[in-house]
N, C-alpha and C positions, 0 to 999 in steps of 0.2 A: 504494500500500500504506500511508503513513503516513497518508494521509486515513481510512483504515478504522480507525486505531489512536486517532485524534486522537475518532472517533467512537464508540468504545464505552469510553475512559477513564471516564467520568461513572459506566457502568454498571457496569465494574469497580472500581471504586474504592467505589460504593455497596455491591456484594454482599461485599467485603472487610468492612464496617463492620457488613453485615447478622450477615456469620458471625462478626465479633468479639462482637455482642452475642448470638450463642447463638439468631438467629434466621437460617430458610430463607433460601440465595440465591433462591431463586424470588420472593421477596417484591418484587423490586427493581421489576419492572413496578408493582405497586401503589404506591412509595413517589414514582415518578416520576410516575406520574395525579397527585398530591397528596400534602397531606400524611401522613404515616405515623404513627399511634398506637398506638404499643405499649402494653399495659397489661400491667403483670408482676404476679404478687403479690406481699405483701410479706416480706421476708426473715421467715426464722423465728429465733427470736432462742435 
């Protein structure tokens, strides 16, 4: 069981980061292919 735990950390830890920045857990498969580029726009002032 902690092999399974020690195994999806990475992914959990990434989709924590995905939804702190206000973007989909589902992203995480993509961010893990490569790199991940978000492009926001920018704040309105």
């Amino acid at each position: 069981m902690l092999k399974y735990f020690r195994h999806i950390t990475q992914y959990m830890n990434a989709m924590a980061q995905l939804l702190a920045a206000g973007l989909p857990a589902a992203a995480v498969m993509e961010a893990f292919k490569g790199p991940l580029i978000v492009h926001r726009p920018p704040a309105a002032a």
